[in-house]
KOLSERO-800969 format. One record per residue: residue in one letter; x, y, z of N, C-alpha, C in turn. Coordinates in pm, whole numbers, plus 50000, padded with zeros to 5 digits. Atoms other than C-alpha are relative to their C-alpha. Layout:
<pts>
aXYZXYZXYZ
...
</pts>
This chain:
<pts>
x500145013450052427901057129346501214991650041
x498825011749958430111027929496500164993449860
x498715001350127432831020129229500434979950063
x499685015549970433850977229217501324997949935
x499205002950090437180970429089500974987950090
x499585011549953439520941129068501245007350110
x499274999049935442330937629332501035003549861
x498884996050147444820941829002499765011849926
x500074987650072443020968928850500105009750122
x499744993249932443330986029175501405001250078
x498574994049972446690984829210500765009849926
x499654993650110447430994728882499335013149998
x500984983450012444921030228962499874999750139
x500324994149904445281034229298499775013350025
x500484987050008445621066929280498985007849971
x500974996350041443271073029062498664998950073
x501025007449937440971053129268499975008950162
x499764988149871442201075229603499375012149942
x500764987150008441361105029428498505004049968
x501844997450002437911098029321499244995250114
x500495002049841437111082729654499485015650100
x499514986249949438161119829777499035010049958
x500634989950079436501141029519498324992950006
x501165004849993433271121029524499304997750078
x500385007349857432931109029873499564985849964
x500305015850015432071074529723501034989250035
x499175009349948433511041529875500404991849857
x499705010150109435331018329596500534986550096
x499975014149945435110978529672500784994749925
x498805012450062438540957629579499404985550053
x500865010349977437120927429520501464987349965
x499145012150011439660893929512499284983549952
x500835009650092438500863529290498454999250062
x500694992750013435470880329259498815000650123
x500814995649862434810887829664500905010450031
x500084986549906434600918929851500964997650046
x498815002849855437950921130072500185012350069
x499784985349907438450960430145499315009449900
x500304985150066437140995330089500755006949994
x499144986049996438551025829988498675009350053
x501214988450013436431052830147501095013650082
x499464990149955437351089030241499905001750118
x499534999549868439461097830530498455001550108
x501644995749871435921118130699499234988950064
x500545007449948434221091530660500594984550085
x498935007849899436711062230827500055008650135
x500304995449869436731088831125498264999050022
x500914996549944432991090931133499624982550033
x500235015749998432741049831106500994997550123
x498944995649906435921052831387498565002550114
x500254990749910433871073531593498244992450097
x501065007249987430451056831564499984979450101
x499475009249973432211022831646500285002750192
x500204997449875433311036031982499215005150121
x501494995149922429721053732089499754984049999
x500695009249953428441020632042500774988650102
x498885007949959431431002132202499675006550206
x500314994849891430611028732499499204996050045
x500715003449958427401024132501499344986850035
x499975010949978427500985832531500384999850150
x499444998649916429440989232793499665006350118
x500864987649915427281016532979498644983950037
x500535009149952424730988532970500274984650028
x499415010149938426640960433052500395006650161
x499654994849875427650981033393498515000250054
x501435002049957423870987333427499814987750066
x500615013049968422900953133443500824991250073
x498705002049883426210944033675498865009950130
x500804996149933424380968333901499144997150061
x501495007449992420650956633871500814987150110
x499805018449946422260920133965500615000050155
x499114996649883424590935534222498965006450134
x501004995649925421680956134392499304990750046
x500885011449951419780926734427500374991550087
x499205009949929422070905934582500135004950131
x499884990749875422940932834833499115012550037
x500914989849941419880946734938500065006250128
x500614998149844420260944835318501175012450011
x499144989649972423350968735233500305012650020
x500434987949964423481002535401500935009649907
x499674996750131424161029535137501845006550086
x498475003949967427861035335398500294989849973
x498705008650053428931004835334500124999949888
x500214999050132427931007534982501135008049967
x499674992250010430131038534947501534998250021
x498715000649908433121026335193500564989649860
x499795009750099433180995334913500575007949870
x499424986750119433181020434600501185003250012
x498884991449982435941039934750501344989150002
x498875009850038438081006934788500204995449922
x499885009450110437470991134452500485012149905
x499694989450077438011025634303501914998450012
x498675000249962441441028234487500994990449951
x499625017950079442290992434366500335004149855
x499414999650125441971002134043500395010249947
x498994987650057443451034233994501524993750064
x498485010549994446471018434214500634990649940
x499695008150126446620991233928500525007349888
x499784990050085446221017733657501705008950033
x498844990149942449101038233816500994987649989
x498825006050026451281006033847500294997449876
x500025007150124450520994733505500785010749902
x499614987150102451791030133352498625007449960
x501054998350093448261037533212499965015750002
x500244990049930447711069733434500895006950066
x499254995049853449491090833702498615007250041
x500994999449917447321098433988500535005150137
x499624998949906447881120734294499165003250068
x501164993549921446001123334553500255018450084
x500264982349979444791161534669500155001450163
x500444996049884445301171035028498775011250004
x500484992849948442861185535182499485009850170
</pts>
């Protein structure tokens, strides 16, 4: 059962209010002249809300590249799948050589 208490009574019982969050798994809503402002919910669940946040953050992103693609394919149809490839390999290089200046990464290339 989600628990409502004021911003004042939840200062004054935080604890209390942490530990039944904990023991219950229920979220408690601090409410501030008498609106919603934050939750308390247990750690698990903040990682599983965490976690969920970045699948969809991925998967936005997975189809935003898609449809970069689609638009990109279209444009460059007459393009033979070498140059296609030769392109890749330079925009790749580009941006790992960015990445690498920026600090993000280290990156060595493999003889072979």
């Amino acid at each position: 059962m989600i628990k409502t208490v004021s911003a004042t009574e939840a200062k004054a019982k935080l604890s209390d209010l942490m530990k039944s969050a904990v023991q219950s798994g229920d979220s408690v809503i601090i409410q501030s002249r008498g609106y919603p402002q934050v939750v308390i919910v247990p750690y698990t669940e903040y990682e599983e809300l965490q976690r969920l946040k970045e699948c969809a953050r991925r998967s936005e992103a997975i189809m935003r590249l898609q449809q970069i693609a689609r638009e990109a394919q279209i444009r460059n149809e007459d393009m033979t799948a070498a140059a296609a490839e030769a392109l890749a390999e330079e925009i790749s290089g580009e941006a790992i050589e960015n990445l690498v200046r920026k600090g993000v990464v280290r990156f060595e290339r493999s003889v072979q």
